[in-house]
C-alpha positions, 0 to 999 in steps of 0.5 A: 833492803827496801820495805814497803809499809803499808798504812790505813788498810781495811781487810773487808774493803780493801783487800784487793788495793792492797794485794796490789800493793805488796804484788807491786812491791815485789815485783818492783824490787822490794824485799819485804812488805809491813802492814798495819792491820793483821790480815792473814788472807792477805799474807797467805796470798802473798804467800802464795804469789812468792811461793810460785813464782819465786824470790824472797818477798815476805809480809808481816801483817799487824804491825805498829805503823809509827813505832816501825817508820820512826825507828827504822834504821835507814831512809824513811820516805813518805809517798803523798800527793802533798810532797815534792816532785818525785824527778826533783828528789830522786837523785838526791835519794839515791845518793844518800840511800848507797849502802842503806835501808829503805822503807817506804810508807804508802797510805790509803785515804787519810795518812796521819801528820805523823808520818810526814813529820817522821819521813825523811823525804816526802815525795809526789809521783805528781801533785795530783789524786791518783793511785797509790799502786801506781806511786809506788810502781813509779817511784821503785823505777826511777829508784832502781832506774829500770833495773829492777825490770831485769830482776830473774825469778825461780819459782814453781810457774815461770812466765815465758815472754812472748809476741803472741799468745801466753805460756807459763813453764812450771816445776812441779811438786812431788804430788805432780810429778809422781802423777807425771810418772803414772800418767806417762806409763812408769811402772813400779821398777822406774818408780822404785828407782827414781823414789831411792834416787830422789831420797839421797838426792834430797839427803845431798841437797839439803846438805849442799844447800841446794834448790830443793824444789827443783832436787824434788821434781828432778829427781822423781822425774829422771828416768821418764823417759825410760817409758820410751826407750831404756837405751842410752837416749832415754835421757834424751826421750824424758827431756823432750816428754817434759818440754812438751808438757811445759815443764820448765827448763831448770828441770828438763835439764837435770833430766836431759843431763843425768846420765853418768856424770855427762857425756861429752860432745864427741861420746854423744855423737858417737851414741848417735844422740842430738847435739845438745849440752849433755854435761851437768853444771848447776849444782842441782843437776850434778847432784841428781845425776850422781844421786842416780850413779850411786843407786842401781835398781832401788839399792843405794851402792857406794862410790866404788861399787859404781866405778867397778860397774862402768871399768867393767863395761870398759867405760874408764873415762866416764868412771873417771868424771863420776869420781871427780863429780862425787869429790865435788859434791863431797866439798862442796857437802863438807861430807862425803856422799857415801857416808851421806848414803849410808846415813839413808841406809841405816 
């Protein structure tokens, strides 16, 4: 684990410096940030950035600064333009770093002798004044070499890397995307629905320690596309409404492969839907999409309730998928999704 702490700040004059210190801190591969003086706005901006665009950064704001550098249980790094050149020492911080805790102290204008006495290390990003941003964001690249770079994030906004232009998918939250449901023509039969699906979904979820934000959006959203057509590609038709509104690929997904408990290549070309990926994989499509085989209209049913249901229509081996997707999902819960739906029920 690597902390940064944060010393000398001054919530009304250096509010800004300061975000971006903890911004830089993030996104350079810390896990957590300490500040010396309390200053909730600037923990609920942090906040904020973690909440939307992912990660498990935190910040503690109010802290005693000496009392957290010198009793840290790890490798106490000092970062000033007075210590020894950061190309100098890196190695050597790697090596003994393997396996241990980091915390790094980053000051503002006048940083107390304590702290270079307490440091294990005292190191420069050069020996001349410059930011203490840009200290920082130097010294976690040469520490990680570059591959903190590569680090993936799953927030609620997701930047999309482009030559030219800009665009950011994001995943919407219950508020947004029942206001994508109306906004798309659902009407009160899709939005009962979808309301009993995202109920178990969630039920499920919890238990199977899921994404719960993509359980939400996925859920509310799945049957969207039935505004288009309530055929077989109606999956189909909500996946391609989604992409066109931004909405990020984790959630198009779900949408794009809840149908039973996927359709195979040759079922999808025979159904004459495009040749695309129909069978769920992450654990949050599977669960949304057997969510949905145990709700028919807006009454939750059971498991066998549903396999008579497609045995009926002739349809043995998607019966058969579903019923190897529910005793997933049930091991994976550590309880079976009937009694899961029954605890809704009741």
């Amino acid at each position: 684990m690597i902390t940064v702490l944060r010393i000398g700040h001054r919530p009304f004059r250096d509010k800004r410096i300061t975000t971006h210190v903890a911004l830089v801190s993030r996104a350079f591969g810390a896990d957590r940030i300490l500040v010396d003086e309390k200053d909730e706005t600037l923990e609920n901006t942090v906040h904020k950035v973690t909440e939307n665009f992912g990660g498990s950064f935190s910040i503690e704001s109010g802290i005693n600064w000496k009392k957290e550098f010198r009793d840290f249980k790890g490798i106490k790094v000092n970062l000033s333009m007075y210590g020894v050149n950061v190309d100098d020492r890196i190695e050597s911080i790697r090596k003994i770093t393997e396996g241990k805790d980091i915390i790094v102290l980053v000051g503002a204008e006048k940083v107390p002798i304590d702290a270079y006495n307490i440091a294990d290390f005292n190191i420069a990003i050069s020996n001349q004044p410059h930011s203490e941003v840009s200290a920082l964001a130097i010294f976690l690249d040469r520490l990680y070499k570059g591959k903190e770079l590569e680090k993936k994030y799953e927030g609620k906004m997701n930047v999309v890397p482009m030559e030219h232009g800009k665009m950011v998918k994001f995943i919407p939250d219950e508020q947004q995307s029942m206001k994508l449901l109306y906004e798309s023509g659902s009407d009160e039969r899709i939005v009962s629905h979808v309301t009993t699906v995202y109920n178990l979904s969630m039920a499920i979820g919890r238990y199977a320690r899921a994404d719960m934000k993509l359980i939400v959006a996925g859920s509310l959203l799945h049957d969207i596309g039935r505004t288009k057509t309530n055929g077989i590609g109606h999956a189909v038709a909500g996946a391609d409404l989604l992409r066109e509104r931004n909405i990020d690929e984790s959630v198009v997904r779900i949408v794009e492969r809840h149908t039973g408990a996927g359709i195979l290549p040759d079922e999808a070309k025979k159904l004459g839907l495009p040749d695309r990926n129909y069978i769920p994989e992450t654990l949050e499509e599977k669960i949304v999409a057997q969510a949905d085989n145990l709700v028919s209209g807006k009454t939750i049913v059971t498991l066998a309730d549903t396999i008579d249901r497609y045995r009926l229509q002739g349809l043995k081996e998607p019966a058969e998928r579903i019923k190897k997707l529910h005793k997933e999902l049930s091991e994976v819960c550590g309880k079976d999704l009937d009694e899961i739906a029954m605890e809704i029920n009741s």
